[in-house]
C-alpha positions as CSV (number, residue, x, y, z in Angstrom):
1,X,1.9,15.7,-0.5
2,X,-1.5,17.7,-0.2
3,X,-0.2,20.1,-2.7
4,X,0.9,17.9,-4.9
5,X,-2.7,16.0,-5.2
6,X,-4.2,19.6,-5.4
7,X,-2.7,20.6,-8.2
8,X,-3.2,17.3,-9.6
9,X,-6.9,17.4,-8.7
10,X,-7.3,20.7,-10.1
11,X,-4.9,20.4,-13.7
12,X,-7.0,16.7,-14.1
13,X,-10.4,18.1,-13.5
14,X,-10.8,21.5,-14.5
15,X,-12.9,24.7,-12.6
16,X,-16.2,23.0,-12.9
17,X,-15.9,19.2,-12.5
18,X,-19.2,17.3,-13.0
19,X,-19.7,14.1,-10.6
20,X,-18.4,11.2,-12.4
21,X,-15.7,13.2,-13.3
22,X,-15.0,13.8,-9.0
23,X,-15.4,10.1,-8.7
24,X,-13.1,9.0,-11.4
25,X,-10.6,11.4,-10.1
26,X,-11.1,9.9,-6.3
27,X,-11.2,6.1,-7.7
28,X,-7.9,7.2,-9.9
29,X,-6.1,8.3,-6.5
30,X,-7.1,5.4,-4.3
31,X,-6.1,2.8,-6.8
32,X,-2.9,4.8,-6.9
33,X,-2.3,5.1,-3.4
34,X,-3.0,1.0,-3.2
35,X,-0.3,0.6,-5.4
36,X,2.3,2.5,-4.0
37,X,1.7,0.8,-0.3
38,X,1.8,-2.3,-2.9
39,X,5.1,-2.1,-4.2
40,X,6.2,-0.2,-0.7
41,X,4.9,-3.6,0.8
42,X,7.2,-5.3,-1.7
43,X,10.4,-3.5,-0.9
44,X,9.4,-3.9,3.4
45,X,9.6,-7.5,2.8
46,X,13.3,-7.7,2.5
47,X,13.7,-5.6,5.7
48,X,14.1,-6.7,9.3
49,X,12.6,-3.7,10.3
50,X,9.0,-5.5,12.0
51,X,7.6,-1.6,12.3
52,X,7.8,-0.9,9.0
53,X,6.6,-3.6,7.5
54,X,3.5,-4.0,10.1
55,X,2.8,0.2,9.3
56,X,3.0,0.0,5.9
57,X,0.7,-3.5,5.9
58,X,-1.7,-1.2,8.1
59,X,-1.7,1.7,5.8
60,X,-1.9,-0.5,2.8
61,X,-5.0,-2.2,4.2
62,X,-6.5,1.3,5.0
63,X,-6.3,2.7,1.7
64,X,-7.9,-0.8,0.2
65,X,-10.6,0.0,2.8
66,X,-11.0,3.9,0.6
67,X,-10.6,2.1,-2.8
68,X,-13.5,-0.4,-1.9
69,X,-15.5,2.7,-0.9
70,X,-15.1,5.0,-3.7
71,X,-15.7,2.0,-5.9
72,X,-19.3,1.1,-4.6
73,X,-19.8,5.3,-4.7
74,X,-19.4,5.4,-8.2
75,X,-21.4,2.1,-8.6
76,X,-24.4,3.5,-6.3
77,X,-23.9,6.9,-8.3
78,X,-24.5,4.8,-11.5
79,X,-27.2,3.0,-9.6
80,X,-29.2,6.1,-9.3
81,X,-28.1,7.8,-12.6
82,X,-30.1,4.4,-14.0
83,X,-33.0,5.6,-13.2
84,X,-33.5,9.2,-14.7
85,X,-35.1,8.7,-18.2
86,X,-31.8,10.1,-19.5
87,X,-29.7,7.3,-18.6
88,X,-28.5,5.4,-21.0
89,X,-26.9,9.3,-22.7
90,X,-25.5,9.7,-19.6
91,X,-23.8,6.4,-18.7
92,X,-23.0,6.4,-22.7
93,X,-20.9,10.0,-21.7
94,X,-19.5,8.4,-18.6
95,X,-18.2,5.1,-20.4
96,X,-16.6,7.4,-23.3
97,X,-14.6,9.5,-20.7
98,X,-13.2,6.0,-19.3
99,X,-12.6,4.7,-22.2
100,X,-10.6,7.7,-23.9
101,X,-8.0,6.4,-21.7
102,X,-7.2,2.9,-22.9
């Protein structure tokens, strides 16, 4: 699985990332991994199995716990970025790369 988000990692963000770009990337991933253990919640639900549901509950709870963090992260990065006297260019750069994906 380490391989796989790699090569991911490295085809999404290129040889020379810049910071908003890493955080994107890391907010991408968590949100994913949330919604896997999501749906894999979903499908524990019709078990018996008590083990797995109460593991994947725990890892799911985990990787909210990683989401929530890379989330206030990218919110203190913004935070800081706020203050330079070139902030409103680069937030107005940040926004754009976001939004190139809706």
């Amino acid at each position: 699985m380490e391989e796989k988000v790699a090569k991911i990692m490295k085809t999404y963000l290129g040889e020379k990332p810049d910071t908003s770009e890493a955080l994107e990337f890391l907010c991408l991933a968590e949100g994913g991994g949330v919604a896997h253990y999501e749906v894999l919640q979903a499908i524990c639900s019709n078990f018996e199995n008590k083990k797995a549901v109460t593991t994947v509950k725990s890892i799911l709870k985990e990787e909210q716990s990683h989401l929530s963090q890379c989330t206030d992260i990218a919110k203190a990065v913004v935070t800081a970025l706020n203050s330079l006297p070139s902030a409103p260019f680069l937030l107005e750069t940040i926004v754009s790369k976001y939004l190139c994906y809706f």
